[in-house]
C-alpha positions in Angstrom: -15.4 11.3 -20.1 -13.9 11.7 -16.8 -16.0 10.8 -13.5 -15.9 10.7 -10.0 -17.3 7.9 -7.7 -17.7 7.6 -4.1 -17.5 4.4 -2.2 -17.9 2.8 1.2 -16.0 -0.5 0.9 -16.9 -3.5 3.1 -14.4 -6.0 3.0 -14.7 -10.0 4.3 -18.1 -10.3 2.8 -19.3 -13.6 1.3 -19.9 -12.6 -2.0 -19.0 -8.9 -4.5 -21.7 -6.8 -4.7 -22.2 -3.0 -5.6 -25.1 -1.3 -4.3 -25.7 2.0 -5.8 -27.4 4.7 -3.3 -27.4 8.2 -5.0 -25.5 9.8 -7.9 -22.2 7.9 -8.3 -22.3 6.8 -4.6 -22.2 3.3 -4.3 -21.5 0.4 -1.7 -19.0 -2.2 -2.4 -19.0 -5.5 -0.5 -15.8 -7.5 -1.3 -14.4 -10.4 -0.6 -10.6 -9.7 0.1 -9.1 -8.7 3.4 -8.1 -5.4 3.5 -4.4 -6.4 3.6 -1.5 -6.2 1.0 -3.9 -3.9 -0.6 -6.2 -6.7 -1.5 -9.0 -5.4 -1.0 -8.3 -2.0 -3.2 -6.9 -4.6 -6.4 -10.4 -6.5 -6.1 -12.1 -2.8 -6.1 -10.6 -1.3 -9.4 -11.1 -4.6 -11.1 -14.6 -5.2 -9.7 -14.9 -1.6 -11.1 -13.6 -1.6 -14.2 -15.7 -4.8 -15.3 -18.9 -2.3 -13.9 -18.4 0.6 -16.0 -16.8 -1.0 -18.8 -13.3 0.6 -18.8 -9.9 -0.4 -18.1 -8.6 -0.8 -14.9 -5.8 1.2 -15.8 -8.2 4.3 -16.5 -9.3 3.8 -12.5 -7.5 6.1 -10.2 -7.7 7.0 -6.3 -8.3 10.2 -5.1 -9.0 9.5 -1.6 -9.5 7.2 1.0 -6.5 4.3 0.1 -6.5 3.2 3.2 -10.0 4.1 4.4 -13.6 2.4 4.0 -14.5 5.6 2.5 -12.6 6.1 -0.9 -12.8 8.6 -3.9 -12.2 7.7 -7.3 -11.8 9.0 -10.7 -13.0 6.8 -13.6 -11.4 8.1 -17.1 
């Protein structure tokens, strides 16, 4: 089953959270800096623990280095 998920990341936030607002839109607060790519490793695994799948099976579309990313979950 392949899907697509949109998500506004906020970054430097005191604890993870997802916040789901819409079909597969969500908000992610996490708690890396957006530096080294930090912040995108904490996404996919904060992911992949979400919808039960590996974090191998996460990819990016979209958005790497933007609040605003686009991913495909297979």
């Amino acid at each position: 089953k392949r899907m697509i998920v949109n998500v506004r990341v906020k970054t430097k936030s005191s604890e993870q959270k997802i916040v789901k607002f819409g079909d597969n839109r969500f908000l992610i607060y996490l708690v890396s800096e957006p530096e080294n790519n930090e912040a995108n490793i904490e996404l996919i695994n904060l992911l992949s623990k979400h919808f039960g799948v590996s974090v191998k099976n996460i990819h990016f579309k979209r958005g790497l280095t933007s609040q605003d990313k686009m991913l495909e979950i297979t």
